[in-house]
C-alpha positions in Angstrom: 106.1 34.5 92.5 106.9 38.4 93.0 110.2 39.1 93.9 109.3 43.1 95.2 107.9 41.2 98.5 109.6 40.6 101.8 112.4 38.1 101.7 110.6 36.5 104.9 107.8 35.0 102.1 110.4 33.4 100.1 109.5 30.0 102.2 105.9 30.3 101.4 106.7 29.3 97.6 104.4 26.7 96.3 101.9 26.8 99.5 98.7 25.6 98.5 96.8 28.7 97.5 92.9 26.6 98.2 93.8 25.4 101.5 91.4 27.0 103.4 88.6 25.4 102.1 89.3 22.0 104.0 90.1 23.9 107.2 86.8 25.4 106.6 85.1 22.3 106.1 86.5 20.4 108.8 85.0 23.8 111.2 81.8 22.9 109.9 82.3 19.1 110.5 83.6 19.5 114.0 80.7 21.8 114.8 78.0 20.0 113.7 79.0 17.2 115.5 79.7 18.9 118.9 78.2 22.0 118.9 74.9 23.3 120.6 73.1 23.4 117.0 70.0 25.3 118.8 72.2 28.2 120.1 72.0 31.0 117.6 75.2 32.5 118.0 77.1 29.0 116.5 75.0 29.2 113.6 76.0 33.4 113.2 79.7 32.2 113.9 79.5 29.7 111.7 78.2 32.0 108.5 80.3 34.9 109.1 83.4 32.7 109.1 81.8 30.8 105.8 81.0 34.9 104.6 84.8 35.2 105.2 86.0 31.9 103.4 84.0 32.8 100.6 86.0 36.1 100.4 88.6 34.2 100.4 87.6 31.8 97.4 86.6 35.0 95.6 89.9 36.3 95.8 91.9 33.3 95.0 89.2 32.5 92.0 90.5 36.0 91.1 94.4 35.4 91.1 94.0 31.5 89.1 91.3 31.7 86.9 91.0 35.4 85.9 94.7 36.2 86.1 94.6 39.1 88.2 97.6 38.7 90.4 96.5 41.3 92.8 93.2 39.5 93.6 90.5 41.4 95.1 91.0 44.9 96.0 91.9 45.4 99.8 88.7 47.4 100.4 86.5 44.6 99.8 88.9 42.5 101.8 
């Protein structure tokens, strides 16, 4: 953990770093179940939030497996 940060992070120490990918899963649960499946705009909601989650797996892929503790650059965040 980097010590340089804001002492208001200090709490966030061993938070799961893959999380997101049951939130996201349980979105796409919940919304196939009680969503309008024939309205377009669920299904564009749905796969720019998946576009963003998969961002998200990119950078944390980035920080575990790779090593790179910065992750992805901000610009492609």
């Amino acid at each position: 953990m980097r010590t340089d940060g804001p002492k208001s992070h200090l709490p966030k120490a061993g938070t799961p770093t893959m999380g997101g990918a049951l939130i996201l899963l349980s979105l796409l649960f919940a919304t196939l179940l009680w969503a309008d499946c024939a309205n377009r705009l669920v299904w564009i909601v749905l796969g720019v939030t998946f576009a963003f989650g998969l961002i998200g797996f990119y950078d944390d892929y980035l920080k575990l497996v790779v090593g790179n503790s910065r992750g992805l650059v901000a610009r492609w965040k």
